[in-house]
Backbone bond lengths (Angstrom), bond angles and torsions (degrees), N, CA, C in turn:
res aa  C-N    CA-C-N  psi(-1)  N-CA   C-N-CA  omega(-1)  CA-C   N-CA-C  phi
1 X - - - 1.440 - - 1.514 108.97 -
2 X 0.986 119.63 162.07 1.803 127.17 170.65 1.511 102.81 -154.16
3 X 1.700 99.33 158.92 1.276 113.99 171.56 1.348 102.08 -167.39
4 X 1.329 96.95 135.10 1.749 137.73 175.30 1.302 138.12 -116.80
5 X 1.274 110.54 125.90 1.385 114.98 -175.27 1.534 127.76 -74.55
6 X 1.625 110.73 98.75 1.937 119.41 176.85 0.931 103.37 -6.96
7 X 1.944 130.72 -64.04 1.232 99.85 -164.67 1.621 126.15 -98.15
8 X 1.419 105.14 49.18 1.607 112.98 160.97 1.350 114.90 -87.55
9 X 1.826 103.68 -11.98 1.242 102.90 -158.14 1.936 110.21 -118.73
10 X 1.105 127.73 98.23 1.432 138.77 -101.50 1.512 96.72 -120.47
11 X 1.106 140.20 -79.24 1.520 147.62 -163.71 1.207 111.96 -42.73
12 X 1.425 130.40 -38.51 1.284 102.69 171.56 2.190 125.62 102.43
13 X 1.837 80.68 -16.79 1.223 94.53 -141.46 1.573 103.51 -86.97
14 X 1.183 116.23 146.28 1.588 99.92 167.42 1.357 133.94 -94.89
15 X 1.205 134.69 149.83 1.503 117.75 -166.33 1.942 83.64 -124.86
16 X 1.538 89.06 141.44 1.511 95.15 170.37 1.405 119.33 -94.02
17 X 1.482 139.69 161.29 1.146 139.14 -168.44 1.666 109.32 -60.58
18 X 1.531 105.67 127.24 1.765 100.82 172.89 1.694 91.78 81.94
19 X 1.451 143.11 24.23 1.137 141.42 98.11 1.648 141.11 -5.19
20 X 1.320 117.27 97.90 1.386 99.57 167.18 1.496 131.00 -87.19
21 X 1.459 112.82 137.13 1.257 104.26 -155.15 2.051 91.65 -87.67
22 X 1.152 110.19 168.07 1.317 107.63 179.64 1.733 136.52 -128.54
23 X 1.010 166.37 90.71 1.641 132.36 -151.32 1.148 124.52 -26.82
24 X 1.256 119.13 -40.56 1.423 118.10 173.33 1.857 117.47 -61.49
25 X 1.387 106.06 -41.19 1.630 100.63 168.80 1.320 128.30 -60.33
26 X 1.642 111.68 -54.03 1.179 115.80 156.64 1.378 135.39 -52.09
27 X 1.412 121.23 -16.55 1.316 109.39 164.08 1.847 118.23 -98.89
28 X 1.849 96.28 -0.39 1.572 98.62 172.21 1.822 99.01 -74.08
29 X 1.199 117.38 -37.75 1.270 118.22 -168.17 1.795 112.76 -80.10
30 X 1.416 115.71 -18.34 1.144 106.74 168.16 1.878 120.11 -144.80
31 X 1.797 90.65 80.36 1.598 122.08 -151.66 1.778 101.59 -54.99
32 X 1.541 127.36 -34.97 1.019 117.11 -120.82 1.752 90.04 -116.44
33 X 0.749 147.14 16.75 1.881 156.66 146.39 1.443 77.23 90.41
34 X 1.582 145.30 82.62 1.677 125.41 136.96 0.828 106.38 -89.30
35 X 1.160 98.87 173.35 1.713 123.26 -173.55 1.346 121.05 -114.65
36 X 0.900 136.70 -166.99 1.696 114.26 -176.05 1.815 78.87 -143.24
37 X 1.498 88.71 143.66 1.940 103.52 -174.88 1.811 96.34 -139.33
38 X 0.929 121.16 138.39 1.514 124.34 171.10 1.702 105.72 -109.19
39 X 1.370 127.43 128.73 1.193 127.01 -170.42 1.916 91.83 -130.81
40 X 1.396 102.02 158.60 1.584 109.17 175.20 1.649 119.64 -110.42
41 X 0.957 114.76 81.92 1.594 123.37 166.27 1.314 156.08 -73.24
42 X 0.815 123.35 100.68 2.000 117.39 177.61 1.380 110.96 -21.09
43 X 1.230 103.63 128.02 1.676 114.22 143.77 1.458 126.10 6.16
44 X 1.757 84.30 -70.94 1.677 95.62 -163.86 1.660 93.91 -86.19
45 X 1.718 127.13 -34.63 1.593 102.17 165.72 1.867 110.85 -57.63
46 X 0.816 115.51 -22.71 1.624 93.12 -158.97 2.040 102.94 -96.60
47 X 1.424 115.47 21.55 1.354 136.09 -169.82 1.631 83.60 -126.30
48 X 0.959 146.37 -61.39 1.462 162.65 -175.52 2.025 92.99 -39.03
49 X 1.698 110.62 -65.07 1.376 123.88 -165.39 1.643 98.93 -60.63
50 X 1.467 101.85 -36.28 1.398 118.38 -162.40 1.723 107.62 -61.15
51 X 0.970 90.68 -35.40 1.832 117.19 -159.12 1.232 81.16 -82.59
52 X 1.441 149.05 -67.86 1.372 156.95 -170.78 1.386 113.50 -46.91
53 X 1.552 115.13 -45.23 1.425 110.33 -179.55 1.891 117.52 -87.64
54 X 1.247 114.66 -6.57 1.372 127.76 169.17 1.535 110.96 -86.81
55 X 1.134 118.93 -18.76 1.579 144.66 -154.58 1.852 99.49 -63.93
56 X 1.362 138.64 -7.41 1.100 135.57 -150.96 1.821 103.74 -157.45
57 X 1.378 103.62 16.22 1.502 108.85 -169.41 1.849 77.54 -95.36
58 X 2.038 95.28 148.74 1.686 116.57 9.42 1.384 114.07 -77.87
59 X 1.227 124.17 -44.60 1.757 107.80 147.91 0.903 112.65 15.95
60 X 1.552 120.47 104.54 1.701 107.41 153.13 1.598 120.80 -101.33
61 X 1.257 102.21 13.67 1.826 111.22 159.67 2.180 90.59 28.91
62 X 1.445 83.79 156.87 1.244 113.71 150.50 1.393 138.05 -13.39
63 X 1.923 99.45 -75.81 1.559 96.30 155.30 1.227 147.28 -95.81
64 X 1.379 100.57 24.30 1.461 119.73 157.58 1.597 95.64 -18.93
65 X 1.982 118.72 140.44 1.328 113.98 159.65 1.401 129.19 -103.40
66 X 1.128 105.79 140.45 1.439 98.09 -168.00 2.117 93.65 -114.84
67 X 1.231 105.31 117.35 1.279 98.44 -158.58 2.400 110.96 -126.83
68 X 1.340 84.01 174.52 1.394 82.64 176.60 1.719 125.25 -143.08
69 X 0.835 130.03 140.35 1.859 120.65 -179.62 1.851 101.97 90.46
70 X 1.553 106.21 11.16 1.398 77.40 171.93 1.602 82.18 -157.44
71 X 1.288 97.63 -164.46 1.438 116.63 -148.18 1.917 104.11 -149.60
72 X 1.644 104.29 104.81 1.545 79.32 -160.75 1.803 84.18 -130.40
73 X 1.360 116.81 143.99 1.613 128.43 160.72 1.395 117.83 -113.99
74 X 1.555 101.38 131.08 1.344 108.24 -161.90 1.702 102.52 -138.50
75 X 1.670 92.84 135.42 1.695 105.75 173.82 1.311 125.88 -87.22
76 X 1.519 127.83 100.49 1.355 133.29 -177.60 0.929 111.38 -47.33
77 X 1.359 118.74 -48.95 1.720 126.52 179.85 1.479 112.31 -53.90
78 X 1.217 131.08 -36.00 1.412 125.85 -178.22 1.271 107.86 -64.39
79 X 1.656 103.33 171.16 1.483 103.42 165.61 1.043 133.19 -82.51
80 X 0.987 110.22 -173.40 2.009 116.58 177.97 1.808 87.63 -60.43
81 X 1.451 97.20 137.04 1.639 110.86 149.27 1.798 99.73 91.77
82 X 1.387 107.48 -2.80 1.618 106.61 -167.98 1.351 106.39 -153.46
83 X 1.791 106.66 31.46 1.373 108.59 -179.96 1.935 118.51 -94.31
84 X 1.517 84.56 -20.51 2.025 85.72 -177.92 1.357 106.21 -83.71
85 X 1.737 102.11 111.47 1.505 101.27 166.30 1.463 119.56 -71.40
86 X 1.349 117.99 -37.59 1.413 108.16 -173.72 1.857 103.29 -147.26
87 X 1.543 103.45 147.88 1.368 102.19 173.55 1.475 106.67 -139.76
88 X 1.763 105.40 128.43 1.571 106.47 -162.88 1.618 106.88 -123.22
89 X 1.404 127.45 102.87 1.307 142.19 170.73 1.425 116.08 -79.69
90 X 1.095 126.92 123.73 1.432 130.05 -164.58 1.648 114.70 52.33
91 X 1.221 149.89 -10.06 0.618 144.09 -114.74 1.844 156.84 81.02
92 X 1.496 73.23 -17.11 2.115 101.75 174.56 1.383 107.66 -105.71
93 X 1.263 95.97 138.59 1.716 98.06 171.26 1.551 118.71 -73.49
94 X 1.248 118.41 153.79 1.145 138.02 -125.78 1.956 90.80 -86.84
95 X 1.086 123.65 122.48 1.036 124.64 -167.95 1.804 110.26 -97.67
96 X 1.633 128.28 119.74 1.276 119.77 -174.90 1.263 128.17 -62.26
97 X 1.348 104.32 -34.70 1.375 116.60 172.57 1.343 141.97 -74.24
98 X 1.761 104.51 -18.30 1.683 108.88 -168.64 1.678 80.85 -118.51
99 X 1.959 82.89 153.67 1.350 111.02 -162.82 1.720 109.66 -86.25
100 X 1.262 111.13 134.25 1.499 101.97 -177.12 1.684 98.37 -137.10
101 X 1.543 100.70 150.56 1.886 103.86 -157.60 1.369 82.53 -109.51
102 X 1.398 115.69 134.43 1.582 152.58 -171.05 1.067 103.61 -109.24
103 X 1.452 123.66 130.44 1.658 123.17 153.99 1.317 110.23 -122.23
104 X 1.816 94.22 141.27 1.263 106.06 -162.75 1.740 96.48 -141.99
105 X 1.975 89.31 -151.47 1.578 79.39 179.30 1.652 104.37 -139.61
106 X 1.286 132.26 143.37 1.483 137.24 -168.66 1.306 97.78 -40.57
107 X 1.731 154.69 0.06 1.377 126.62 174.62 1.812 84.89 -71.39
108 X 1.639 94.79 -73.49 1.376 101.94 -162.62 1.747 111.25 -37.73
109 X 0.943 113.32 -53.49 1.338 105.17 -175.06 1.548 132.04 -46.66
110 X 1.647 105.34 -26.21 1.049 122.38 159.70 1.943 123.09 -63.99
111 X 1.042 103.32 -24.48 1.586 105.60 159.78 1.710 76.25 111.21
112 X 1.250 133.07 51.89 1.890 112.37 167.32 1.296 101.86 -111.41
113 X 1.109 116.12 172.75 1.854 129.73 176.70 1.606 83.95 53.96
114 X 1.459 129.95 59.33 1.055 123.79 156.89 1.651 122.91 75.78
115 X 1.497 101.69 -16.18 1.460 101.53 -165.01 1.809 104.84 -65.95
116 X 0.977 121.10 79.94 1.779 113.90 178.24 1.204 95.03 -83.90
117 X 1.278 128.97 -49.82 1.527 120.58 -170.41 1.560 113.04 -49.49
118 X 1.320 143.69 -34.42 1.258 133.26 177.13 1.686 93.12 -73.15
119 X 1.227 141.92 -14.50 1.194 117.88 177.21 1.793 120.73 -78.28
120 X 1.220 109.01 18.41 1.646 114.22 -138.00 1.804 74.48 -127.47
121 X 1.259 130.45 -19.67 1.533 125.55 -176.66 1.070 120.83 -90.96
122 X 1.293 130.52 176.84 1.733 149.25 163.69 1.554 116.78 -64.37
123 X 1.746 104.78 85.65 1.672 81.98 169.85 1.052 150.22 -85.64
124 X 1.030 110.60 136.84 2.022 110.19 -160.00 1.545 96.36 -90.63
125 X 0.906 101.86 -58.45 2.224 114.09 -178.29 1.396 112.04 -76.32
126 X 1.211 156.93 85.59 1.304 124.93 173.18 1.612 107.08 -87.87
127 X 1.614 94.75 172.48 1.591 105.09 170.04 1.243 139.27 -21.41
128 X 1.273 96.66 -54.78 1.248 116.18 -164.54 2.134 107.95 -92.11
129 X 0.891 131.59 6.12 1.749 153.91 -88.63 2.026 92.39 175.54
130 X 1.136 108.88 -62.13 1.444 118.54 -164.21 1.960 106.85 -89.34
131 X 0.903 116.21 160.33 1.360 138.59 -178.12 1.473 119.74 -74.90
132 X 0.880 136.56 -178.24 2.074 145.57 -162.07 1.891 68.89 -113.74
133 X 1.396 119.07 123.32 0.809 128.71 145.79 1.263 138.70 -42.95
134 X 1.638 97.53 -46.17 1.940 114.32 -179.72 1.862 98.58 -60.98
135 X 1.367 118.71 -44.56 1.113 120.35 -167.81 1.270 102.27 -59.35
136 X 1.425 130.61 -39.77 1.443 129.87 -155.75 1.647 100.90 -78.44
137 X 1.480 104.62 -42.54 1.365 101.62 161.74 1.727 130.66 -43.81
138 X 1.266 101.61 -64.80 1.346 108.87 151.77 1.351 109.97 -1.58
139 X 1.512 97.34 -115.72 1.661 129.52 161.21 1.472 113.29 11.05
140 X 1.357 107.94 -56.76 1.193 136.68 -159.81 1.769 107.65 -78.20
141 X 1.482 106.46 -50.72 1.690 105.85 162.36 1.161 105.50 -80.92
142 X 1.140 152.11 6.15 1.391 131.95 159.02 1.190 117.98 -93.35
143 X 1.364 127.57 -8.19 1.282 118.03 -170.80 1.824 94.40 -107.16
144 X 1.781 126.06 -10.09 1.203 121.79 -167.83 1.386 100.25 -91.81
145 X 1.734 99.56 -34.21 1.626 89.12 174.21 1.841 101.63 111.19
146 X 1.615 94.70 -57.58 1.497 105.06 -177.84 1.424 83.90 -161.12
147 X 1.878 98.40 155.76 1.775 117.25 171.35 1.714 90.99 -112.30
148 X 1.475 95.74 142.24 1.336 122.24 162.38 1.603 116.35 -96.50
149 X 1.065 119.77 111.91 1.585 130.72 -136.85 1.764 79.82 -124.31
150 X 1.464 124.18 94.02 1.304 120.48 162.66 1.736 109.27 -160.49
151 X 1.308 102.02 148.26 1.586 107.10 169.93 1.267 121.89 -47.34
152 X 1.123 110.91 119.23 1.574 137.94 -162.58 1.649 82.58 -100.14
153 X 1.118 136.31 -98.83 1.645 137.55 -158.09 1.558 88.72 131.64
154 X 1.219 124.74 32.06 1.874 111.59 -171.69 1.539 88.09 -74.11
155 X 1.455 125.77 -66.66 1.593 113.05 171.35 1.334 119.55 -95.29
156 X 1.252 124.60 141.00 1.379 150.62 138.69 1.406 135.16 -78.76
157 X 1.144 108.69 101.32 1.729 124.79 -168.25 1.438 106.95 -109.74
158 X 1.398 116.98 104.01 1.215 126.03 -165.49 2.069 103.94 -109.73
């Protein structure tokens, strides 16, 4: 799974369908040199991060999450700290107790935009350890060829 904070992700820009994406876009969209770190977390830390990046809705601030491998529904109406109704990994709900390894990127890991809860885990990746993120992106459209850019349902904001 991974999760990233919106505002790492910068330009703004829209690309229309059948777009080529470029180095230069990709590094307008991800300005700030992270690195990508994978850390191992509890349940209840990685519900904790969760809670943190919903924490400012409708605001979607900064650490808004922008996430992957899971599946999370969340109540605007609640308060801060008691807004994720449900979080579904593989298909199972999100268990507090068993440990599941997150990839992310050295801000968050550092505990900023609130993220303390990834500071509270096992790091497997560190900073210094992990890759230029933008590159991995890179990497990542070159080897897909093309991105399919459509609503997934990963969050639900009710």
């Amino acid at each position: 799974m991974a999760i990233t904070n919106g505002g790492g992700i910068r330009a703004g820009r829209r690309y229309p369908a059948g777009a080529s994406l470029t180095r230069r876009d990709i590094l307008s969209e991800l300005p700030f040199g992270n690195t990508t770190v994978m850390v191992e977390l509890s349940g209840a830390n990685l519900r904790a991060a969760l809670e943190n990046g919903f924490s400012q809705l409708p605001d979607r601030a900064g650490r808004f999450p922008q996430i992957s491998g899971m599946r999370v529904e969340v109540d605007n109406r609640a308060p801060p700290g008691s807004r994720v109704v449900a979080v579904r990994i593989g298909g199972e709900p999100l268990d507090p107790d068993r440990a599941y390894r997150i990839g992310s990127n050295n801000f968050l890991l550092s505990g900023n935009d609130g993220y303390t809860a990834l500071t509270r885990g096992r790091v497997l990746i560190g900073a210094t350890d992990g890759k230029l993120l933008a590159n991995e992106v890179m990497a990542y459209v070159r080897r897909a060829g093309s991105v399919d850019a459509k609503i997934e349902g990963r969050i639900v904001i009710r």
